[in-house]
C-alpha positions as CSV (number, residue, x, y, z in Angstrom):
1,X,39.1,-17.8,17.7
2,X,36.4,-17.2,20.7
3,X,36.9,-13.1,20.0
4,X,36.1,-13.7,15.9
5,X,33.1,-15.9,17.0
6,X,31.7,-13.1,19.2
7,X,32.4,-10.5,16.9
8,X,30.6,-12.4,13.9
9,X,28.1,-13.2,16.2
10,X,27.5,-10.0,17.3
11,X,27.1,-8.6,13.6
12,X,24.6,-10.9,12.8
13,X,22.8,-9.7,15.7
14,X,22.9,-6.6,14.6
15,X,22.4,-6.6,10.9
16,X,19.1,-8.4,11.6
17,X,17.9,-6.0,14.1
18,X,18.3,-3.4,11.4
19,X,17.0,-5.4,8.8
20,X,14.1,-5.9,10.6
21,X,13.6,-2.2,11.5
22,X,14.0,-1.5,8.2
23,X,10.9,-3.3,7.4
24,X,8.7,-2.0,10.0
25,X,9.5,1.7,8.7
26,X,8.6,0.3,5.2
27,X,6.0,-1.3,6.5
28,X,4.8,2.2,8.1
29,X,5.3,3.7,5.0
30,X,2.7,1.5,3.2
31,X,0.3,2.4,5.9
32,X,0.8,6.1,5.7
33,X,2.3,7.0,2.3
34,X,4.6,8.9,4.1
35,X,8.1,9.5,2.7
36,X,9.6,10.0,6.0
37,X,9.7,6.4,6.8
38,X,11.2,5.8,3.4
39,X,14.3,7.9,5.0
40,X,14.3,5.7,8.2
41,X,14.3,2.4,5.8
42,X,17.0,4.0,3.7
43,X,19.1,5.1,6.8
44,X,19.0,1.6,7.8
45,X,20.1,-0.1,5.0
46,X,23.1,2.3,4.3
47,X,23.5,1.1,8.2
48,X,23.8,-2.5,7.2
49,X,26.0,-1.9,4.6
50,X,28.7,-0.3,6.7
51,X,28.5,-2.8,10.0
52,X,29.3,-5.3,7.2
53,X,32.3,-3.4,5.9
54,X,33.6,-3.1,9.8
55,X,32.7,-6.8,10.4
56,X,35.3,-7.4,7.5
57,X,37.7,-5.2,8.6
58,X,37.4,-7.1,12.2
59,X,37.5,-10.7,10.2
60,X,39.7,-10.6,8.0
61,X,43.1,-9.3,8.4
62,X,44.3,-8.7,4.9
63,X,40.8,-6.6,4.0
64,X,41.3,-4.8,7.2
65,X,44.9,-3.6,5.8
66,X,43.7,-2.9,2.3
67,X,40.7,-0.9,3.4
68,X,42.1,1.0,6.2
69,X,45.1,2.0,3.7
70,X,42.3,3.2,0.6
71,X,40.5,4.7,4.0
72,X,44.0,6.8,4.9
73,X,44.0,7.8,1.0
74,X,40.2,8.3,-0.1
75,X,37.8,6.9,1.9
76,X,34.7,7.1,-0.9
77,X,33.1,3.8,0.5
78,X,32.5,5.7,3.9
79,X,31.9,9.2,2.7
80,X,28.8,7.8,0.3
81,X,27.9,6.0,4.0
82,X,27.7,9.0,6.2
83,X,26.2,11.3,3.2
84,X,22.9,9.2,3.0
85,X,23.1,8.5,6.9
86,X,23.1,12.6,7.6
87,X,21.0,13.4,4.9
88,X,18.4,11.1,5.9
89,X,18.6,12.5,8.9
90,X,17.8,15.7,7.5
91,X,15.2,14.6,5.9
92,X,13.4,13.1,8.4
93,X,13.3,16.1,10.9
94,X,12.4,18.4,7.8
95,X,9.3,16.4,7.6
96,X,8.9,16.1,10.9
97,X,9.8,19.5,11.9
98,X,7.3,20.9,8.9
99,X,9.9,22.7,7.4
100,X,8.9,23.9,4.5
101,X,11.8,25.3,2.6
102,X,14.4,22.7,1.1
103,X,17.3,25.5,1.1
104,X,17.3,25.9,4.5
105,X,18.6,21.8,4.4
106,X,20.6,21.9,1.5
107,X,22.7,25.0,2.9
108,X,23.7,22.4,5.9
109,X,23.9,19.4,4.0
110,X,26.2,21.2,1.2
111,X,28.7,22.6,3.9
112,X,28.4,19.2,5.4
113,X,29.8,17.5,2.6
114,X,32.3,19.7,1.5
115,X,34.1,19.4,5.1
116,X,33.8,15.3,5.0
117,X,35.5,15.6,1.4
118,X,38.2,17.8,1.9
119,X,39.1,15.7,5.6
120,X,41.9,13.7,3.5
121,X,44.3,16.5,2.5
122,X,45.4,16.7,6.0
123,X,48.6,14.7,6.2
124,X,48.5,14.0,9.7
125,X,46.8,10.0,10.1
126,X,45.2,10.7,13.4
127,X,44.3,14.3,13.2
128,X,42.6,13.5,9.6
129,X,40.7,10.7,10.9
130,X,39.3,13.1,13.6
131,X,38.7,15.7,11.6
132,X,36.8,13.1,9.1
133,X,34.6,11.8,11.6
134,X,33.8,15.1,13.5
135,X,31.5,16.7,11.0
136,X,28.8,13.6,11.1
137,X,29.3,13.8,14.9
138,X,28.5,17.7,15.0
139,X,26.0,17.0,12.8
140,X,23.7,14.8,15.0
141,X,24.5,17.3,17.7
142,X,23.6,20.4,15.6
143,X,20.1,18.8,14.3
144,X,19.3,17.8,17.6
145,X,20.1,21.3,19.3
146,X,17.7,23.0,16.2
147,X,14.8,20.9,16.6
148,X,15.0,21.0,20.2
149,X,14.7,25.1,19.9
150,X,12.4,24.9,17.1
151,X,9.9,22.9,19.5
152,X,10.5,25.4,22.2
153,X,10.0,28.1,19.6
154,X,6.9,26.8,18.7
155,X,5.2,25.4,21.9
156,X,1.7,24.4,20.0
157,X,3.9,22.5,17.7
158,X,3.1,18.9,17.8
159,X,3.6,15.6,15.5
160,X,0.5,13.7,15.0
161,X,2.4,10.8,14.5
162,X,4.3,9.2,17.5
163,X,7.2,8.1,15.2
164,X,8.0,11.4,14.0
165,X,10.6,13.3,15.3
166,X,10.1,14.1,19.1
167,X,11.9,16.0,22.1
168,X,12.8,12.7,23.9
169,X,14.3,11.3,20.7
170,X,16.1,14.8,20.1
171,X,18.1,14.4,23.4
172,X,18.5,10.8,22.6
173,X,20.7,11.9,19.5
174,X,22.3,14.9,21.3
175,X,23.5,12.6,24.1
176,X,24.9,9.7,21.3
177,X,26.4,12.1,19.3
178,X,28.7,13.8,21.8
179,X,29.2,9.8,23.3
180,X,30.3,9.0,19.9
181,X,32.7,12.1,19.9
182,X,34.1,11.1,23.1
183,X,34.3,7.4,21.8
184,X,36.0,8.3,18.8
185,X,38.3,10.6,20.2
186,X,39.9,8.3,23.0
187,X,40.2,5.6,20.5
188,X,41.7,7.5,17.2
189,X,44.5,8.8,19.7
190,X,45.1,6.4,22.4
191,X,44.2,3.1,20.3
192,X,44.5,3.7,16.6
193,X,48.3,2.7,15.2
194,X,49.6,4.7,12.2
195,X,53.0,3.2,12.2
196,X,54.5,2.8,8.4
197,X,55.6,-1.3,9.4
198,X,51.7,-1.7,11.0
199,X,48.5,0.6,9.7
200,X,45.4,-0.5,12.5
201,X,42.3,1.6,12.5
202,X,39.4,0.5,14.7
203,X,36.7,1.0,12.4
204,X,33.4,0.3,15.2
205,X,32.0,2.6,17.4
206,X,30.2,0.8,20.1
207,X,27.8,4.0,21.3
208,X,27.0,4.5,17.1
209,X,26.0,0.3,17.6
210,X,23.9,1.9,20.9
211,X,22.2,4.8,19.2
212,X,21.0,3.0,16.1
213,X,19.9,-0.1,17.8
214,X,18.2,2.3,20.6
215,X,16.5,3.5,17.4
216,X,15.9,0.3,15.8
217,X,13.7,-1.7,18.9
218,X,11.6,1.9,19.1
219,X,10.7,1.7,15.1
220,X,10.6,-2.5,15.6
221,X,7.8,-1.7,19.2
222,X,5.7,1.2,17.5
223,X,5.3,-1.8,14.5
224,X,4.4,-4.1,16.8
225,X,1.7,-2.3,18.3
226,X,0.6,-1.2,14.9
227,X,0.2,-4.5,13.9
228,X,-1.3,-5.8,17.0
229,X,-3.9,-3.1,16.2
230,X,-4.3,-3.8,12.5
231,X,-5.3,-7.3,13.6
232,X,-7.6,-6.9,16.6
233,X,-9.6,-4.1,14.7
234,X,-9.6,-7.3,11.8
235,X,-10.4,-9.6,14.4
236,X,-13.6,-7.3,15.6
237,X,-14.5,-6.8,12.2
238,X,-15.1,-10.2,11.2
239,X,-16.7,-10.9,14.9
240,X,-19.4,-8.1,14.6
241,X,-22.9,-9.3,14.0
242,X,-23.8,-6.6,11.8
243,X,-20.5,-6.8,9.7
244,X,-21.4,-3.6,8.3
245,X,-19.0,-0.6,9.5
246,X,-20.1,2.5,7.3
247,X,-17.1,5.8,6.7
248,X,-18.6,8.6,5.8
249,X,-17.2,10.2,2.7
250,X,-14.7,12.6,4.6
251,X,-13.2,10.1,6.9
252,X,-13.1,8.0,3.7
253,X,-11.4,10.6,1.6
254,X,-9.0,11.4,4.8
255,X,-7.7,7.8,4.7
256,X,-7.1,7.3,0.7
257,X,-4.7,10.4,0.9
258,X,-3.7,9.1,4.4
259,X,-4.4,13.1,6.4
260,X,-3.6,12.9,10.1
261,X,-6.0,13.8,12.2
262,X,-4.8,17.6,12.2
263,X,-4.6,17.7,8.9
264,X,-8.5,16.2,8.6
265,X,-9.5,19.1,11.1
266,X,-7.8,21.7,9.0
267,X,-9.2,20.1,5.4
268,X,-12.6,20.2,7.0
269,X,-12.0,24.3,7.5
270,X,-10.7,24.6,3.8
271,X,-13.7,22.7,2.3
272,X,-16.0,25.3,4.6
273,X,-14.5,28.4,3.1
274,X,-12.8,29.4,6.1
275,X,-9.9,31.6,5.7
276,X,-6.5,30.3,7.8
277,X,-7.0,33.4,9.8
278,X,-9.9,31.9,11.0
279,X,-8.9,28.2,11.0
280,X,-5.7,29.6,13.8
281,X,-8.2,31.2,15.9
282,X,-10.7,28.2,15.5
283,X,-8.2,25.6,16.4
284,X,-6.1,27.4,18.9
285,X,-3.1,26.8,16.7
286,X,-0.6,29.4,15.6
287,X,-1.1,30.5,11.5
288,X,2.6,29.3,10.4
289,X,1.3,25.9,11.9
290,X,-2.3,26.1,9.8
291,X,-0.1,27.1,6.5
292,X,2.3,23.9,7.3
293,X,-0.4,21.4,7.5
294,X,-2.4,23.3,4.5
295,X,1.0,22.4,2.9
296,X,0.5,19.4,3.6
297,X,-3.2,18.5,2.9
298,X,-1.9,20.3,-0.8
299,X,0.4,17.9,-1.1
300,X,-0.8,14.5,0.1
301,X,-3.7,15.4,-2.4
302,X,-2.2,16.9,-5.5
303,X,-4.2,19.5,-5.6
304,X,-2.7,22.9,-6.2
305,X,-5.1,25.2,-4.4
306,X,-8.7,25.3,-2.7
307,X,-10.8,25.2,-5.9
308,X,-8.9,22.4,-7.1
309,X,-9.4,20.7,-3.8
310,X,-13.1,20.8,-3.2
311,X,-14.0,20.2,-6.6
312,X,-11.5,16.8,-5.8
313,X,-13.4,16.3,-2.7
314,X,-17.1,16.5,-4.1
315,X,-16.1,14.3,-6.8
316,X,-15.0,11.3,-4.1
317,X,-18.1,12.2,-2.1
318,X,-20.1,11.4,-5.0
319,X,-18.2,8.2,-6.3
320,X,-18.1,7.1,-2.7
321,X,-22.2,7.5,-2.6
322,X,-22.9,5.6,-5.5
323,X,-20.7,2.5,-4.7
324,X,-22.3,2.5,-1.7
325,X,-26.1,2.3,-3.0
């Protein structure tokens, strides 16, 4: 009775934790527009879902037999799980990483998928639980390996967001994934009993709990000093005698399509006719780099080249000067 009370308890603690990162990235993504935290708020979500299938499976005895049996058979509730948990990984260090070309995530994600499917043919219970969990365990490994090198590859690389991908959180996910391996491994064939007269598959993996909570109070800390930001900068406004805090047009126009401050550098160069030649040798930043955040300054915007850019920017310089007269 104690053990169920500390296991229930300990789910609540966690699904709030993650409910509650979930809204800060949410809450990020209203700041920024940017779709990256929409992956973080998704990943955490699919999170809940499937601490509240173990918690069940820990609960209640009869749902632990059914669902480890349908698990043995076709486990469809966890393959949908680990699909949007890898491929919002994906996601997230595409943005981050400024990769620009979708295939070169698809190819991964498709050979991904393909593996975790086919896992249930194998007849042997043990070895086709390992081999069903291995792929989402690589997986972490694998992403955090190739952004690791891509940083290294590109050493003027830099997020301007500090929630973005990162070397520190890269090794982060390279060391949980291969404790999760280990984890899994010692339990799936030292714990795990696939006896006809008694089916028991521990379902938790206390270093996944780790990583994702790790995650969870870093997103939850960066939105608390967001916040404690947004309100002192209030606070400041409303205590200034003047009361009268002026943007000019191009900071203005930088913060309704929510540019970083690279990307603001690098629209300034496009709207002076620079070429990105010029823009790399002008910001000491390699060309790939000035064609990723061009990318990006195209997309935030909508607009499909420079014309079609400047033309957008002199009409919100001229708007902007008449609401202001």
């Amino acid at each position: 009775m104690t053990q169920s009370i500390i296991l229930l308890l300990y789910n609540l603690f966690l699904t709030a934790v993650y409910a509650i990162a979930g809204v800060c990235a949410y809450f990020f993504y209203a700041q920024k527009k940017d779709s990256y935290f929409i992956a973080l708020g998704v990943m955490f979500c699919a999170y809940i879902f499937d601490n509240t299938i173990v918690c069940c499976t820990e609960l209640i005895p009869e749902f632990a037999t059914l669902y480890d049996t349908l698990f043995l058979l076709a486990p469809s509730v966890k393959t949908i799980y680990f699909i949007i948990l890898v491929g919002c990984m994906l996601y997230a260090f595409q943005k981050s990483m400024n990769i620009l070309s979708l295939v070169r995530m698809l190819i991964p994600m498709a050979i991904y998928s393909i593996i975790l499917i086919s896992a249930p043919i194998i007849n042997e219970n043990n070895w086709m639980v390992f081999i069903y969990y291995l792929p989402t365990q690589l997986m972490m490994v694998v992403i955090a390996l190739w952004g690791l090198r891509r940083i290294k590859k590109y050493p003027d690389f830099h997020c301007q967001d500090d929630l973005a991908v990162n070397s520190k959180m890269l090794v982060i996910l390279m060391l949980f994934g291969l404790g999760i391996l280990i984890e899994d491994t010692i339990v799936i064939f030292s714990f795990d009993i696939f006896a006809a007269v008694g089916l028991k598959i521990n379902n938790r993996n206390f270093t996944e709990n780790l990583l994702f909570l790790t995650l969870a109070f870093y997103i939850i800390r960066k939105a608390q000093s967001g916040l404690k930001t947004c309100l002192n900068d209030v606070s400041q406004f409303h205590s200034s005698s003047s009361m009268h805090i002026v943007l000019t047009p191009f900071k203005q126009f930088c913060t309704s399509y929510a540019l970083t401050e690279r990307e603001g550098e690098i629209l300034e160069c496009l709207l002076n006719g620079k070429s990105q030649q010029e823009i790399s040798e002008e910001l000491i930043i390699a060309l790939g780099t000035v064609k990723t955040h061009t990318h990006n300054v195209y997309q935030k915007t909508n607009a499909s080249n420079r014309t079609q850019l400047l033309h957008m920017y002199k009409n919100f310089a001229e708007r902007t000067k008449m609401n202001a007269q």
